[in-house]
C-alpha positions as CSV (number, residue, x, y, z in Angstrom):
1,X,-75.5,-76.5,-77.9
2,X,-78.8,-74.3,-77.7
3,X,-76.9,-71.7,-76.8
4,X,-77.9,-70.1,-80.3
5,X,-77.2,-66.5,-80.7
6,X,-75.3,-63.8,-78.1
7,X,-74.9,-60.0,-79.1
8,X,-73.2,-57.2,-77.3
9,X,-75.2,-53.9,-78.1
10,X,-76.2,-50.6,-77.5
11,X,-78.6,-49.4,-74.6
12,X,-78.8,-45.6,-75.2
13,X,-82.0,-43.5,-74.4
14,X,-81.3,-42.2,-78.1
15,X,-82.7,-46.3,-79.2
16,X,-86.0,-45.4,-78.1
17,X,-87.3,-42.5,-79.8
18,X,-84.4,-41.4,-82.0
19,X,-86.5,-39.1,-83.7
20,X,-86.7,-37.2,-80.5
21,X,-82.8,-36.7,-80.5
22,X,-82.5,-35.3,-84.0
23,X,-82.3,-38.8,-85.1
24,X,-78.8,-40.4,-83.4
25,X,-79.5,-44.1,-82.9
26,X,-81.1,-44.1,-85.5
27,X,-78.7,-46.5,-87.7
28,X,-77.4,-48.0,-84.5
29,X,-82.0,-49.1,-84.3
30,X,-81.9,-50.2,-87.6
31,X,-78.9,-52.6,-87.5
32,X,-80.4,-54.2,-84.3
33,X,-83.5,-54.8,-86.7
34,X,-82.0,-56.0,-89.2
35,X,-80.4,-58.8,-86.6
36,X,-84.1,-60.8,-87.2
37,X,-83.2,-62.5,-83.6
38,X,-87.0,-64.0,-84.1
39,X,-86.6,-65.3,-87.6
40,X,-83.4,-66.4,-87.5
41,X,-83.1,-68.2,-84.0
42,X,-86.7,-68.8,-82.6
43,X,-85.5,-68.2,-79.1
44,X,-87.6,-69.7,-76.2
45,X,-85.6,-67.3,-73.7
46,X,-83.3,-64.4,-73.4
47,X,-80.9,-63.6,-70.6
48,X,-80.2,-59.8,-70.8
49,X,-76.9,-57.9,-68.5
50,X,-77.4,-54.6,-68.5
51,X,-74.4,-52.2,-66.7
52,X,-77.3,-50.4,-64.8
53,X,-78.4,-53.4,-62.2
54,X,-75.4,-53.2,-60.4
55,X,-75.4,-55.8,-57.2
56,X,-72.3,-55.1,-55.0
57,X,-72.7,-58.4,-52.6
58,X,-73.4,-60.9,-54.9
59,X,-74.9,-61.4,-58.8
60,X,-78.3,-61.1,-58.6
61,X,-81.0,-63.1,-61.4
62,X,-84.6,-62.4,-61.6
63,X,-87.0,-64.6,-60.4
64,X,-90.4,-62.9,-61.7
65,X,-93.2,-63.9,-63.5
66,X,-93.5,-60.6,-64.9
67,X,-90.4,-58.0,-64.7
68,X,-90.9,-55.1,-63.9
69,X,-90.2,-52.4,-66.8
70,X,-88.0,-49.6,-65.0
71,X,-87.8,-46.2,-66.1
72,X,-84.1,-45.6,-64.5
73,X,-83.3,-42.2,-66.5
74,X,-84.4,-38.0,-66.2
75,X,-84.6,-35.1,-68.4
76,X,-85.6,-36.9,-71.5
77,X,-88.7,-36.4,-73.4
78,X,-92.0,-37.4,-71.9
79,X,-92.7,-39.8,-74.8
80,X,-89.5,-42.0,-73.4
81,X,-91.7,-42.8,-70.4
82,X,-94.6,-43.8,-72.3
83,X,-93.0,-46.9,-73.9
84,X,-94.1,-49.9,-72.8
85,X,-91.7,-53.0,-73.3
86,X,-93.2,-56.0,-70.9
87,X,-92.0,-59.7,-71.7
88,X,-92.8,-62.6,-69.4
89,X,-90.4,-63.7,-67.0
90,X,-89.1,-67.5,-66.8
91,X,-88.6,-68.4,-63.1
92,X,-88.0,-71.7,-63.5
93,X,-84.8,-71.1,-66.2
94,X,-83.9,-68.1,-63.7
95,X,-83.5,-70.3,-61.0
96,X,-81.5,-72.9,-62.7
97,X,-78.6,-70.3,-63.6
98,X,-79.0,-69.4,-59.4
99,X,-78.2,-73.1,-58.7
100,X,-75.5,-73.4,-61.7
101,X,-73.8,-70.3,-60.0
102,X,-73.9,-71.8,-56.7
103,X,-72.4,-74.7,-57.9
104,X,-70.0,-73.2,-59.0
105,X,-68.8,-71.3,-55.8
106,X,-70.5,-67.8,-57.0
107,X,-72.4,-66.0,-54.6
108,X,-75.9,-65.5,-56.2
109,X,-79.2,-64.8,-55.4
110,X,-82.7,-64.6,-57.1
111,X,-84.7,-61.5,-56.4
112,X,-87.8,-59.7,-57.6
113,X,-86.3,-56.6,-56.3
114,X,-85.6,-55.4,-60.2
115,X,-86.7,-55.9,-63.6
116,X,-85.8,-54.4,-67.4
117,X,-84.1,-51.0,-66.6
118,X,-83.7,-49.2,-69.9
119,X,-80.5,-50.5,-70.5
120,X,-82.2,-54.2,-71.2
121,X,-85.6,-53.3,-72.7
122,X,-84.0,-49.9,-74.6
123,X,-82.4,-52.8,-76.9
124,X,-84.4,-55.6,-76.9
125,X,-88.0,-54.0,-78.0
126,X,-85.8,-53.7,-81.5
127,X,-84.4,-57.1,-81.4
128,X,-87.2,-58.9,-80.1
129,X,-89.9,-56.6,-80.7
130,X,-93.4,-57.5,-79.9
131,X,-92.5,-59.0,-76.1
132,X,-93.4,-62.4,-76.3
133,X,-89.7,-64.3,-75.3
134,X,-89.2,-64.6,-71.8
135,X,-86.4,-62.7,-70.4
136,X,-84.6,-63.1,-67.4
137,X,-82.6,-60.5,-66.6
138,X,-79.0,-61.1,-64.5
139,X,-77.0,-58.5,-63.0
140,X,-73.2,-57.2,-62.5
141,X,-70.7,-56.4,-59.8
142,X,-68.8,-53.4,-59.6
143,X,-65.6,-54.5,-60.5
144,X,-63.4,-57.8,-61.3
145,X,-63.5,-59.3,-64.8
146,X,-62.5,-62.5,-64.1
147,X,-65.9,-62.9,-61.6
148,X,-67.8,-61.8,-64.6
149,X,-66.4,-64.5,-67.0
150,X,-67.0,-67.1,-64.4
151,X,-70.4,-65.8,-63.7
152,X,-71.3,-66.8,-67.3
153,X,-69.2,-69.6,-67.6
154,X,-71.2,-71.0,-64.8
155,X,-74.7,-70.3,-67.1
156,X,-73.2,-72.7,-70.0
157,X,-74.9,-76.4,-68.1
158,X,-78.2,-74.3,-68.6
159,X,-77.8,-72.2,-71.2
160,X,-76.8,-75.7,-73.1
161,X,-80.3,-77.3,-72.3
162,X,-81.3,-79.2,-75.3
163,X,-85.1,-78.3,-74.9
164,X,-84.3,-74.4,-75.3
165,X,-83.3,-72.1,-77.6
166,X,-81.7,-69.8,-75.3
167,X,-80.4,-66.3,-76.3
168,X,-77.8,-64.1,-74.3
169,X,-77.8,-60.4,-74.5
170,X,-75.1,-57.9,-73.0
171,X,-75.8,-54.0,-73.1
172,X,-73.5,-51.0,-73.0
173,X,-71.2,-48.6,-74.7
174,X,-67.6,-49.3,-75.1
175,X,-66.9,-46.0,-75.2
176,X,-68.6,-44.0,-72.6
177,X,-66.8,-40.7,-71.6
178,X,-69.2,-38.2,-70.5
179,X,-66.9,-35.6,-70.0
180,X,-66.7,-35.3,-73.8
181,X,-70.0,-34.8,-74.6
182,X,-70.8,-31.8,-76.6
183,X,-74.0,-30.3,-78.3
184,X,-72.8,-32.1,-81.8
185,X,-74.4,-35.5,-82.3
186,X,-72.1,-35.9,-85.3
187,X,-68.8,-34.7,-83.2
188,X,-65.9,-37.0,-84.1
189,X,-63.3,-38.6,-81.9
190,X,-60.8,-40.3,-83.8
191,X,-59.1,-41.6,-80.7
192,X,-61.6,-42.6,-78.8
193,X,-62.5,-45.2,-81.9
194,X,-59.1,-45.8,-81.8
195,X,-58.8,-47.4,-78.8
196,X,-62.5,-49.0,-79.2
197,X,-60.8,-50.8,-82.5
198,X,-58.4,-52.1,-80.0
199,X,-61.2,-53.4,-77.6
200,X,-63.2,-55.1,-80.2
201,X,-60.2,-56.8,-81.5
202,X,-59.9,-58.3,-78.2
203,X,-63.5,-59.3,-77.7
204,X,-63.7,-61.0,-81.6
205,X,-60.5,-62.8,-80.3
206,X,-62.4,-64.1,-77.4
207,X,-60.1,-63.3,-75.0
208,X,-61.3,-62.0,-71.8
209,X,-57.9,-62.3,-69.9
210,X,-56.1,-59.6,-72.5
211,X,-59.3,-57.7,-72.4
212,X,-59.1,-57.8,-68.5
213,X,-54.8,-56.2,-69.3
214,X,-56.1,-53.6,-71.8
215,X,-54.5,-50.6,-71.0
216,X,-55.0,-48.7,-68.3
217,X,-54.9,-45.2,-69.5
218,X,-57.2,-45.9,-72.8
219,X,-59.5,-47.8,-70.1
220,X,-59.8,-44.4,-68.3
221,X,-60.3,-42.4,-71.4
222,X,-62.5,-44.8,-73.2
223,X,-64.5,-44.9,-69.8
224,X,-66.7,-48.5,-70.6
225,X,-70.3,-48.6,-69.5
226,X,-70.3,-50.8,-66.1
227,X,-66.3,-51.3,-66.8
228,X,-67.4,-54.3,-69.2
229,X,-69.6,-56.2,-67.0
230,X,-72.2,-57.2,-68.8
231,X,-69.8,-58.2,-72.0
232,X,-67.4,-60.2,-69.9
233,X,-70.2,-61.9,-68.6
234,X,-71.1,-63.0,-72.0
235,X,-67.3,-63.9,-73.0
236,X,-67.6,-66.6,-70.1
237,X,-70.8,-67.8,-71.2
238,X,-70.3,-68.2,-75.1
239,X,-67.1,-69.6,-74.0
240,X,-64.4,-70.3,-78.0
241,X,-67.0,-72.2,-80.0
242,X,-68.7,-69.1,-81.2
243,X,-67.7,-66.9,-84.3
244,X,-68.5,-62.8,-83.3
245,X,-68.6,-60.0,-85.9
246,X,-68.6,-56.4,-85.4
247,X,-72.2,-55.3,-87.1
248,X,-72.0,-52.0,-86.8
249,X,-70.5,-49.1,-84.5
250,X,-71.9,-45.2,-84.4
251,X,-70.7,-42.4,-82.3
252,X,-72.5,-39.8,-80.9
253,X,-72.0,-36.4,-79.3
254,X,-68.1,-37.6,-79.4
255,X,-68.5,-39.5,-76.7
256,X,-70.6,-42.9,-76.9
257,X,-70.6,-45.5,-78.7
258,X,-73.5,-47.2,-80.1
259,X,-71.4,-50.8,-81.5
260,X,-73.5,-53.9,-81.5
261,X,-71.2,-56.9,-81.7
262,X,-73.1,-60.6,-82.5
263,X,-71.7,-63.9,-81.6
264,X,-73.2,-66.9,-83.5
265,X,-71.6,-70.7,-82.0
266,X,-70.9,-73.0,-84.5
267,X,-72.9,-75.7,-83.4
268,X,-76.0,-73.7,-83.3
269,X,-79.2,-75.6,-85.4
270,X,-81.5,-74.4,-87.6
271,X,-80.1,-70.5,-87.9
272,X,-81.7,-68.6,-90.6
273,X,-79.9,-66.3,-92.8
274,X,-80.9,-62.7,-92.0
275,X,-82.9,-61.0,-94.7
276,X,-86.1,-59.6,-95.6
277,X,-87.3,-63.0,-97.6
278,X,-87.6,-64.2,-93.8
279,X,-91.2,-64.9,-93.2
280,X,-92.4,-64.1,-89.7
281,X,-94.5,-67.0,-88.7
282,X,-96.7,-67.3,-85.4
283,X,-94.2,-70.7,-84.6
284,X,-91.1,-67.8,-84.7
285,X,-93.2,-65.3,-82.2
286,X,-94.3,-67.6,-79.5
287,X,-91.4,-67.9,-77.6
């Protein structure tokens, strides 16, 4: 299986600058680092959900050469708009997962309509920094779980190509509740970590169908980022052959949380163990 690393993980404005937020993110940026995705996993291509490309008649992938980099936030610092984050695209992979999803009785198009929104590229200039994988980006309905998991169930024929390394990324905050957010970066909210405890459990379980019954009222109060979409869309693709761990969570303003989750399948070949002994050769950068 080339399916050789998935991670759930933050996408917060705070990842890009977090100097410019009094330094939140910060930790949450430093344990994306120290993931080594390059080193470790040599990807060839990423294929990145983010809960802000939201397609309500259909999933959507990215067919172009060159996604566009898309600046899909207001009232942040200038410098945030300066970044520049600009991976190739890979039309030929993107259009595989279109005709695996098809196949597969999903409704799905590809488009050049989009590209990285900051919930993608916030992330991945830490975890792949320098922009040389391809990325395809895929997007998310506005509801149903169980669409989701078949949505990336439907990837696995491609995603199990054994000419790539293929990496899958989904973004977002498990908890999400803007109506909490105060002027604290450090406020606490013991339940809301509470119930997050509760989520991971379920998502290191790999079980999408008692993550779909999670409980209603903690759902509401916990208020997930795109209700999940990108992370259930991972679940289907990484399928029970995968081994998850929860790297690291941080909370701020007492309302989001910045939790990266990895998922590493057993089968996957040639993984290097993450550390700072890891050289970082021109073969790891190419893509």
């Amino acid at each position: 299986m080339t399916l050789v690393f998935a991670a759930y993980v933050p996408n917060a404005p705070f990842l890009i600058a977090p100097d410019a937020f009094g330094g939140v993110g910060r930790d949450a940026v430093r344990s994306l680092r120290d993931l080594r995705v390059l080193e470790r996993f040599r990807p060839d291509v990423v294929v990145v959900s983010s809960p802000h490309w939201v397609t309500a008649d259909g999933f959507r992938v990215s067919i172009d050469p060159h996604p566009r980099q898309v600046y899909d936030f207001s009232g942040f610092p200038p410098a945030l708009s300066e970044v520049r984050y600009a991976p190739p695209g890979s039309p030929p992979f993107a259009a595989r997962l279109v005709e695996s999803g098809e196949r597969s009785g999903i409704r799905v198009e590809g488009t050049t309509e989009w590209g990285l929104d900051h919930g993608a590229w916030a992330p991945l200039m830490h975890l792949l920094p320098g922009a040389r994988v391809p990325v395809v980006p895929v997007s998310i309905r506005p509801d149903d779980p169980a669409l989701h998991v078949r949505w990336g169930a439907s990837m696995r024929s491609v995603l199990e190509d054994p000419e790539l390394r293929a990496v899958f990324v989904a973004t977002g905050s498990i908890l999400h509740n803007f109506g909490r957010m105060g002027q604290d970066p450090h406020a606490p909210w013991p339940e809301g970590e509470r119930i997050e405890a509760e989520i991971v459990d379920r998502v290191l379980a790999l079980d999408p169908p008692g993550l779909a019954a999670f409980d209603r009222r903690k759902w509401r109060l916990a208020q997930p980022e795109g209700d999940l979409g990108p992370l259930f869309t991972l679940l289907g693709a990484v399928g029970k052959t995968v081994r998850g761990r929860r790297v690291s969570s941080e909370l701020s303003f007492g309302a989001f949380s910045l939790t990266t989750i990895e998922f590493i399948p057993q089968s996957a070949a040639g993984v290097r163990a993450p550390g700072p002994g890891v050289a970082r050769t021109e073969e790891n950068l190419s893509g």
